[in-house]
RODO-2510 file (C-alpha; in nm, 4 decimals, decimal comma):
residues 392
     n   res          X          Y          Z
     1     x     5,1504    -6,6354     5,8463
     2     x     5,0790    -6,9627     5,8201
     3     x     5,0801    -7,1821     5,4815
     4     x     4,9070    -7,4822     5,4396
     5     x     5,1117    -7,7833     5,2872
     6     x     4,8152    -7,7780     4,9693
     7     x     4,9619    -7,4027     4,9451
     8     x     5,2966    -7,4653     4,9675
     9     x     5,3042    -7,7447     4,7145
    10     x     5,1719    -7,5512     4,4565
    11     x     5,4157    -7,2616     4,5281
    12     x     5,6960    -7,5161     4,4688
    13     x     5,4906    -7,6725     4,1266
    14     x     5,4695    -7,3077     4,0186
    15     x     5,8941    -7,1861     4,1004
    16     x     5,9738    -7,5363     3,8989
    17     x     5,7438    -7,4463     3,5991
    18     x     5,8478    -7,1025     3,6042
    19     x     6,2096    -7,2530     3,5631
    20     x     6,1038    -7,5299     3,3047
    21     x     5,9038    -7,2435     3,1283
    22     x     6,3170    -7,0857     3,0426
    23     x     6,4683    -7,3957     2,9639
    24     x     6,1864    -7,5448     2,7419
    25     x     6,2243    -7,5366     2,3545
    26     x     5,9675    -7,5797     2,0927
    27     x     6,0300    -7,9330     2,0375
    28     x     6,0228    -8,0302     2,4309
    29     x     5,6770    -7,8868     2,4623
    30     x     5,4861    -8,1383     2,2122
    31     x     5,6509    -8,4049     2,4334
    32     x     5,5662    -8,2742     2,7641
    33     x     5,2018    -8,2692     2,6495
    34     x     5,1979    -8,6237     2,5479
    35     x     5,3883    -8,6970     2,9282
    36     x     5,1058    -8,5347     3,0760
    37     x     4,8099    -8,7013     2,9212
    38     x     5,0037    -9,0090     2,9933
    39     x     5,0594    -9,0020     3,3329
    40     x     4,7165    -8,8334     3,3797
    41     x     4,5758    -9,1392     3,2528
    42     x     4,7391    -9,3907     3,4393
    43     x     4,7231    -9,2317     3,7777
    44     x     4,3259    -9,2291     3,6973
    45     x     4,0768    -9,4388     3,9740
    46     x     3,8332    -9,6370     3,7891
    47     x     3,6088    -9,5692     4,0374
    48     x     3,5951    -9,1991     3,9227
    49     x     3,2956    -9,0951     3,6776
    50     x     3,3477    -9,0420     3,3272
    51     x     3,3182    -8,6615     3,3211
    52     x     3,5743    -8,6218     3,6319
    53     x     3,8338    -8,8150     3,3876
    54     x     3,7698    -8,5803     3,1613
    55     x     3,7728    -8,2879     3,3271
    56     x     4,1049    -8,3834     3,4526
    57     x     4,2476    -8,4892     3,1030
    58     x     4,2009    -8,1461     2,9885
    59     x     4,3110    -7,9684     3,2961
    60     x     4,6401    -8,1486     3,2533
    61     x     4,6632    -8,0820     2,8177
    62     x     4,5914    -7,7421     2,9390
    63     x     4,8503    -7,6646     3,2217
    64     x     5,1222    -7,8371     3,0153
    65     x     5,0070    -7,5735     2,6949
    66     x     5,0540    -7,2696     2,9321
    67     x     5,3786    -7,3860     2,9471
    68     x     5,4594    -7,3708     2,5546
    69     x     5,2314    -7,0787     2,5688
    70     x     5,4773    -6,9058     2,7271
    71     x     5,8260    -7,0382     2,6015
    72     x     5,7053    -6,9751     2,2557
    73     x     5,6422    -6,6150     2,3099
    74     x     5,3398    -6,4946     2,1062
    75     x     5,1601    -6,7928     2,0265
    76     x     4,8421    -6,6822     2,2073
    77     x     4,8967    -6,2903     2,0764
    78     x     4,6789    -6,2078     1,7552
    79     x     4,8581    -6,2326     1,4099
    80     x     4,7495    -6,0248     1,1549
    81     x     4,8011    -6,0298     0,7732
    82     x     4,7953    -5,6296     0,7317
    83     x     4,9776    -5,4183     1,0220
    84     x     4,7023    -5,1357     1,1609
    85     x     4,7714    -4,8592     1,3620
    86     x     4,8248    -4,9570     1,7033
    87     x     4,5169    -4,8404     1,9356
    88     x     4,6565    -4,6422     2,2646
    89     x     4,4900    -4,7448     2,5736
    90     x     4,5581    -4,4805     2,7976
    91     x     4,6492    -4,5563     3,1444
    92     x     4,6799    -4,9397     3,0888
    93     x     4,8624    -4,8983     2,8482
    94     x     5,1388    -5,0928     3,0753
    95     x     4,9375    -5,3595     3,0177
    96     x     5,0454    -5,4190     2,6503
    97     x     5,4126    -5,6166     2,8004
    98     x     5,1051    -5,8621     2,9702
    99     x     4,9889    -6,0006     2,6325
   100     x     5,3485    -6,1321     2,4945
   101     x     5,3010    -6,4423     2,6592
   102     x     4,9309    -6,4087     2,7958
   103     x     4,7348    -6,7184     2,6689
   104     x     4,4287    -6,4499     2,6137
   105     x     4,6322    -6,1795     2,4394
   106     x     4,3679    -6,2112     2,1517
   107     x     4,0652    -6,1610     2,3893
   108     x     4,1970    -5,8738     2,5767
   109     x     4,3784    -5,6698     2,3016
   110     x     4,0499    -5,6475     2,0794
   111     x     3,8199    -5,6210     2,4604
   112     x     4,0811    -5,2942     2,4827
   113     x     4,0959    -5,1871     2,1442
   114     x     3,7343    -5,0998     2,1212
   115     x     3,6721    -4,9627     2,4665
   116     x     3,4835    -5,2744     2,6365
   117     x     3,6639    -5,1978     2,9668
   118     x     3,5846    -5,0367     3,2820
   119     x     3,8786    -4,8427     3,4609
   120     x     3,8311    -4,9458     3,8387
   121     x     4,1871    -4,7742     4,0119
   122     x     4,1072    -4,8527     4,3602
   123     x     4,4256    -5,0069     4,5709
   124     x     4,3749    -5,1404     4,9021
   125     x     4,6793    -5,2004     5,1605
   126     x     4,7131    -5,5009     5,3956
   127     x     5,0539    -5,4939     5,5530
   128     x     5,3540    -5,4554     5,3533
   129     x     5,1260    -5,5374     5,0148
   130     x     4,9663    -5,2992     4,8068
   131     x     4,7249    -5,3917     4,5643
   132     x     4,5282    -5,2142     4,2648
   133     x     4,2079    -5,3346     4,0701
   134     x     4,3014    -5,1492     3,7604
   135     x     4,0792    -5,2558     3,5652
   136     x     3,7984    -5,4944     3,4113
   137     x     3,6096    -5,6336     3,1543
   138     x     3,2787    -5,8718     3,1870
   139     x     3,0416    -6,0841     2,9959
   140     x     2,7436    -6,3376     3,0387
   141     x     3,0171    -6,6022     3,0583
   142     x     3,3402    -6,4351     3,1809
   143     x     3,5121    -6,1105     3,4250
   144     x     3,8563    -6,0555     3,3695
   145     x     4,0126    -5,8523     3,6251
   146     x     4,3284    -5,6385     3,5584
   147     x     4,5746    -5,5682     3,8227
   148     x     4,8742    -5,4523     3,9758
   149     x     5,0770    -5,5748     4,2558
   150     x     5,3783    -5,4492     4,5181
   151     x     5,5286    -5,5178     4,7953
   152     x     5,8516    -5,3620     5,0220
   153     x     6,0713    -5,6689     5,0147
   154     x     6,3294    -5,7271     4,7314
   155     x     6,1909    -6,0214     4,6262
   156     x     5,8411    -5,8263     4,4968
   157     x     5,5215    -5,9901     4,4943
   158     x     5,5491    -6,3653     4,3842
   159     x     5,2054    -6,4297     4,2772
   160     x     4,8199    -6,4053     4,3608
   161     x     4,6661    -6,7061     4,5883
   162     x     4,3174    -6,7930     4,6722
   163     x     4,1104    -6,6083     4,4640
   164     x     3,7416    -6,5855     4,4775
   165     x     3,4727    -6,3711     4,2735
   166     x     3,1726    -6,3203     4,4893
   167     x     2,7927    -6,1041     4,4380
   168     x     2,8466    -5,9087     4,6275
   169     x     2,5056    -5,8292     4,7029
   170     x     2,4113    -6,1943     4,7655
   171     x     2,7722    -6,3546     4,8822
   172     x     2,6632    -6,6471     4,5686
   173     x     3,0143    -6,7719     4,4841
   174     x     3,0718    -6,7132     4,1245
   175     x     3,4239    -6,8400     4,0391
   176     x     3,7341    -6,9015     4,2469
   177     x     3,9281    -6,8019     3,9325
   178     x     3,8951    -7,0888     3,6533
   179     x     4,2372    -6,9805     3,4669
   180     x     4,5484    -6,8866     3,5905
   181     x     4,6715    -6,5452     3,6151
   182     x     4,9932    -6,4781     3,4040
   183     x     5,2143    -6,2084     3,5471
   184     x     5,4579    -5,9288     3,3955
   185     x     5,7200    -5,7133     3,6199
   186     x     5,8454    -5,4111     3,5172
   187     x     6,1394    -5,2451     3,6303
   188     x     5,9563    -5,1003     3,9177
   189     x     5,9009    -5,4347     4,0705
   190     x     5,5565    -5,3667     3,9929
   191     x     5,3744    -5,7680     3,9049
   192     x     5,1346    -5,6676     3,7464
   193     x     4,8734    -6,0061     3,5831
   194     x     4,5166    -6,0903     3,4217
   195     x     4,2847    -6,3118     3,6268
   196     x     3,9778    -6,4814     3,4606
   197     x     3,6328    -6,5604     3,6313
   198     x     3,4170    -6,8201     3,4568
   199     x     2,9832    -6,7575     3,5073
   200     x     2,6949    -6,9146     3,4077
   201     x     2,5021    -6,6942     3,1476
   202     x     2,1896    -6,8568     3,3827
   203     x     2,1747    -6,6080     3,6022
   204     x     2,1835    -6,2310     3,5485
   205     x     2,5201    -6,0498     3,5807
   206     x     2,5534    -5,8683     3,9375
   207     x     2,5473    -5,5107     3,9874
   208     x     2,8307    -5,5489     4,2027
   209     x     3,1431    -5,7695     4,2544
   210     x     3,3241    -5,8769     4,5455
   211     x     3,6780    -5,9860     4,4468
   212     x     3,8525    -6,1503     4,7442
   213     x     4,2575    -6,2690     4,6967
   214     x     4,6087    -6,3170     4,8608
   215     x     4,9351    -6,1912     4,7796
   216     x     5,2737    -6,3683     4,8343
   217     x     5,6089    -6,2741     4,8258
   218     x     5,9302    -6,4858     4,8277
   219     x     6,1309    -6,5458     5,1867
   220     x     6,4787    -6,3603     5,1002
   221     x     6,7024    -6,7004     5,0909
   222     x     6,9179    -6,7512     5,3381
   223     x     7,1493    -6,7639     5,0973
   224     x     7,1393    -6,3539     5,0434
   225     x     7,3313    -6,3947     5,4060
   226     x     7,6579    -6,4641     5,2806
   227     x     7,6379    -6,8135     5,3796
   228     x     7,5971    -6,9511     5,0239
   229     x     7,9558    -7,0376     4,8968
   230     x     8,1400    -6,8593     4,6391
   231     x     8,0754    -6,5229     4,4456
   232     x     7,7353    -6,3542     4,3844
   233     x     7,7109    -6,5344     4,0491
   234     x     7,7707    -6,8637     4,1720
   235     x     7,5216    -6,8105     4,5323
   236     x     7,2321    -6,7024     4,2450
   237     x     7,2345    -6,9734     4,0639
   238     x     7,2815    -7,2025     4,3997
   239     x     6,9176    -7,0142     4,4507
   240     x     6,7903    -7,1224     4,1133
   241     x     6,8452    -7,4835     4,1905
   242     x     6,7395    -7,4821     4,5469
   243     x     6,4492    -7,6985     4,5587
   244     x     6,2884    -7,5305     4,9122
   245     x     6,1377    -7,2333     4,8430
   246     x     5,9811    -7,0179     5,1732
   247     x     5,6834    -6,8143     5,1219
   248     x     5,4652    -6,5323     5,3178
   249     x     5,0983    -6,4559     5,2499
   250     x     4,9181    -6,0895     5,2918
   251     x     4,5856    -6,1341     5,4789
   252     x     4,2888    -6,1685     5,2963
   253     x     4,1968    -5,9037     5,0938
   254     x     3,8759    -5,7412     4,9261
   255     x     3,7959    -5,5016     4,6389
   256     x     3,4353    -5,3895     4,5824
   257     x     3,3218    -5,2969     4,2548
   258     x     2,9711    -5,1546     4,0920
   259     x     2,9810    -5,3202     3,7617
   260     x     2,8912    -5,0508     3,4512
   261     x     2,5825    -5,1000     3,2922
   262     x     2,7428    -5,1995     2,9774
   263     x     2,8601    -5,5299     3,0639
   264     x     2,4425    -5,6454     3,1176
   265     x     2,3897    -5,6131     2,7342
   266     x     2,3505    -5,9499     2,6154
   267     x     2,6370    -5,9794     2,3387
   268     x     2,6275    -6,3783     2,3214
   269     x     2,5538    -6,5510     1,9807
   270     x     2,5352    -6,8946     1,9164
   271     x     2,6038    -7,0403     1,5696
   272     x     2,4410    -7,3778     1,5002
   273     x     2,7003    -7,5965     1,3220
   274     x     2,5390    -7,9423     1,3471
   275     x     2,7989    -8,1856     1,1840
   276     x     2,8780    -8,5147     1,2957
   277     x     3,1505    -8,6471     1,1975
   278     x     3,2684    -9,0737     1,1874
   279     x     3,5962    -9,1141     1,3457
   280     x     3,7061    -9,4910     1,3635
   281     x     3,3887    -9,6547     1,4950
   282     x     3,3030    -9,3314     1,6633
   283     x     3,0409    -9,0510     1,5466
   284     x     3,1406    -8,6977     1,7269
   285     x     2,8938    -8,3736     1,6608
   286     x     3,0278    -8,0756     1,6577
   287     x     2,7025    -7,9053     1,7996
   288     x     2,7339    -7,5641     1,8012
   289     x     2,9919    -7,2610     1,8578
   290     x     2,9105    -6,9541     2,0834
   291     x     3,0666    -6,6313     2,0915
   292     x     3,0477    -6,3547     2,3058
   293     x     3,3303    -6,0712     2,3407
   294     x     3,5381    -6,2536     2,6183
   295     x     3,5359    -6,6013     2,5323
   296     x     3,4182    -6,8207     2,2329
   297     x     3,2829    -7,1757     2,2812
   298     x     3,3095    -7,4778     2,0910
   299     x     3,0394    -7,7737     2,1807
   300     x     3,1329    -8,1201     2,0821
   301     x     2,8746    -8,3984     2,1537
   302     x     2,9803    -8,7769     2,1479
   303     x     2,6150    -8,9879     2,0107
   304     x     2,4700    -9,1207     2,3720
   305     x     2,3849    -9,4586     2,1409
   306     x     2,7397    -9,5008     2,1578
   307     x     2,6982    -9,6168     2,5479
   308     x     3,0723    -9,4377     2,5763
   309     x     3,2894    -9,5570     2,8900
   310     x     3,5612    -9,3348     3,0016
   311     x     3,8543    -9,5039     2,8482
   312     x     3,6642    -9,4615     2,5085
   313     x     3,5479    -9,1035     2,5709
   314     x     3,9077    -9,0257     2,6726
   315     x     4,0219    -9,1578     2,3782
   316     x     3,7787    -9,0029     2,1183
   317     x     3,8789    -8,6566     2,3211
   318     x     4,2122    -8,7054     2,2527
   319     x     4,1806    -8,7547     1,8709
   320     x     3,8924    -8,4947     1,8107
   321     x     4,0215    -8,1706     1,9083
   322     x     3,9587    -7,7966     1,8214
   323     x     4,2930    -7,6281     1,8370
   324     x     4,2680    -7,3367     1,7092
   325     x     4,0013    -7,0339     1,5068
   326     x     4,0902    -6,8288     1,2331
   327     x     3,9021    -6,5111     1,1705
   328     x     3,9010    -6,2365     0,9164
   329     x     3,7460    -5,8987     0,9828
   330     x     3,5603    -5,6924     0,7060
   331     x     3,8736    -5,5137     0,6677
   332     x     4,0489    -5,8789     0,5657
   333     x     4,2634    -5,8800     0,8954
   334     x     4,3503    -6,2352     0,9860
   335     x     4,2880    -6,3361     1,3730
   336     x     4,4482    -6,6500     1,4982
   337     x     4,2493    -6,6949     1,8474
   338     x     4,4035    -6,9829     2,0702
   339     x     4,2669    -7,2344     2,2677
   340     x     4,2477    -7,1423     2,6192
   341     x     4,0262    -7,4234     2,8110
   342     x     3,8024    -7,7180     2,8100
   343     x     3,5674    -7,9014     3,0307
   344     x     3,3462    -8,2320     3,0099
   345     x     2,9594    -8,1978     2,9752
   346     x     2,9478    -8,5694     3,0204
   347     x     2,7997    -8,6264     2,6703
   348     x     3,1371    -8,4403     2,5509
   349     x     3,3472    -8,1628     2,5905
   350     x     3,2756    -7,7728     2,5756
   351     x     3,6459    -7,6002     2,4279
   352     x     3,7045    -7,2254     2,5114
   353     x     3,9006    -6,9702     2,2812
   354     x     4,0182    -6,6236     2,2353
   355     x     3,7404    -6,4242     2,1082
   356     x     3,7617    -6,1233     1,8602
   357     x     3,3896    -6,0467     1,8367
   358     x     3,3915    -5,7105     1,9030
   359     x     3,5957    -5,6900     1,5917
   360     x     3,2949    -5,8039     1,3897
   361     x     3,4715    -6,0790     1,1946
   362     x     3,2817    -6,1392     0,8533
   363     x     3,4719    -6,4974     0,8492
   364     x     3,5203    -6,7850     1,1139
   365     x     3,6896    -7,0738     1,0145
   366     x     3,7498    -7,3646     1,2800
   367     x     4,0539    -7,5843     1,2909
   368     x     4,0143    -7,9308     1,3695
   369     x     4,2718    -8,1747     1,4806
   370     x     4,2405    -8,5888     1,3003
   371     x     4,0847    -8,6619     0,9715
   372     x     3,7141    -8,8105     0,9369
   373     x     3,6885    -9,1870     0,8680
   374     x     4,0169    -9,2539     0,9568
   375     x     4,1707    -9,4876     1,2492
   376     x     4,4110    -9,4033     1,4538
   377     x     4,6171    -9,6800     1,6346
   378     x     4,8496    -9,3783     1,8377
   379     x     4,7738    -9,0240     1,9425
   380     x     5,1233    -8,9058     1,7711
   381     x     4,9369    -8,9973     1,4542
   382     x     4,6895    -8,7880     1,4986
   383     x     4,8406    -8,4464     1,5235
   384     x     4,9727    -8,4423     1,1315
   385     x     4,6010    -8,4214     1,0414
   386     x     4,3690    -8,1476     1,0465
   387     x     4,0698    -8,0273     0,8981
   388     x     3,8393    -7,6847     0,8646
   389     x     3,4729    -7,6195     0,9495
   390     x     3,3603    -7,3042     0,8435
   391     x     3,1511    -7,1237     1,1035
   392     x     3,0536    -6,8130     0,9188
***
């Protein structure tokens, strides 16, 4: 089949992340952040609109965090204070290996823990691929979609490409899969990942879903031929450095699902916070919060008397960050729930977290990254501060 040079690049992006991801410590991952927003920033077009820049910027903060996401192991998992017994989840229970590096650990362990799933087990073939829906989950913001992947060749499935969440009543394009899917093998070269669907809460939640996707698998290098010098050892590693990669795509593929019921209940709540805050010359309003089981949302509004331009709005995005929510059930469990995504509103940003709502948290504290009324003259700066809005 055919790959595009779009798909191919990103193939070869995702191999050399996959091997930076390995080699990466703790203290790397704080600079590769700052590289990115860097370099995002100065390969910018002023002719681009304020919200694009934006949008960018935080694509960028966020693909570099996946990264120390996963080399620091269970950053993104829930942390508790008191250890509970451990909820089994039946036949996805496999699942559980996903969440030691999944950026939405938090979101899917409580989503599991209290039932708010649908089992789905249907597998379609295409080829030498073989794919199961095992499962989902769904909001009026989000569907997360469960899976597992195989394929006949040694290499095993690569990765997922080209995904796309239809009605499938109406065709209406809901999503083409807003964050990446992160993958666990087992020993049965069975990939098996987590792909998220943002939706607008505007519209009513289909009965049924349309879930259209690729599959990929690795070329077996040529260097598996023998014609790779030295021992085995030495022709693996000459694979781990090769920079050319060859890939193979299945055919499209489609799953059909009739959504349950459930998932239509409107579970959304939004918590008016209303506090602005001065930052330099700058006044930034943290508007409101919004939590539903899948996803919780953080608002922050820049004052439109401000007459922002993007260099500015960048700027005050960059010091004004939520990083991270702490919440504590009525049993006094601690949560940590990650940040998992952003987006510009072009009066300021909307943040996406973890959520734990189904746990019915009694507490919600929000961390905040800078201090009010104070001026930063570098972003490095602005990382030793912090501060806490409570949100319930």
């Amino acid at each position: 089949m055919t790959t595009s040079p779009e798909e191919k690049a990103l193939l070869a992006d995702a191999y050399e992340v996959n091997k930076e991801r390995r080699e990466l410590d703790s203290a790397n991952t704080a600079a590769a952040i700052q590289r990115g927003l860097a370099e995002a920033r100065t390969s910018r077009s002023s002719k681009r609109r304020r919200g694009q820049w934006i949008a960018v910027l935080c694509a960028v903060s966020l693909a570099v965090a996946g990264i120390m996401f996963a080399s620091l192991g269970d950053l993104g998992q829930q942390r508790l204070t008191s250890s509970e017994p451990e909820v089994h989840w039946g036949g996805l229970e496999p699942f559980r290996g996903l969440l030691r590096t999944d950026q939405e650990s938090a979101t899917l362990t409580s989503a599991l823990n209290h039932n708010y799933v649908q089992r789905v087990d249907q597998t379609v073939t295409m080829g030498k691929y073989t794919f199961t829906l095992d499962a989902l989950m769904a909001d009026e913001n989000r569907v997360i979609l469960l899976y597992s992947a195989r394929t006949d060749t040694p290499s095993g499935v690569y990765s997922m490409a080209n995904t796309k969440l239809t009605d499938a009543s109406t065709g209406h394009v809901i999503d083409n899969g807003s964050i990446s899917s992160i993958h666990f093998s087992d020993q049965n070269n069975v990939l098996r990942g987590r792909t998220t669907f943002d939706r607008s809460r505007s519209t009513a939640l289909p009965e049924k879903l349309n879930f259209e996707f690729q599959l990929s698998s690795v070329v077996p290098d040529r260097l598996d031929d023998d014609k790779g010098e030295g021992n085995g050892i030495e022709r693996e590693k000459q694979r781990e450095n090769s920079q050319e990669r060859k890939y193979e795509f299945s055919k499209k593929m489609n799953v059909m699902i009739a959504l349950d019921p459930k998932f239509s209940i409107p579970k959304t709540e939004t918590i008016p916070v209303n506090q602005t805050f001065k930052f330099g010359e700058y006044d930034v309003l943290i508007s409101d919060v919004e939590i539903s089981p899948l996803v919780t949302q953080v608002r922050v509004d820049y004052d439109p008397k401000q007459k922002l331009d993007y260099e500015k709005e960048s700027f005050i995005s960059d010091i004004v960050q939520p990083f991270e929510i702490v919440t504590i059930s009525k049993k006094g469990e601690k949560t940590t729930l990650s940040r998992n995504g952003g987006r510009g509103t072009g009066n300021g940003m909307v943040y996406t977290f973890n959520s734990n709502s189904l746990d019915e948290p009694r507490s919600i504290i929000l961390k905040m990254q800078g201090k009010p009324g104070k001026v930063y003259e570098n972003i490095q700066d602005v990382a030793k501060d912090q501060f806490e809005i409570k949100i319930k």
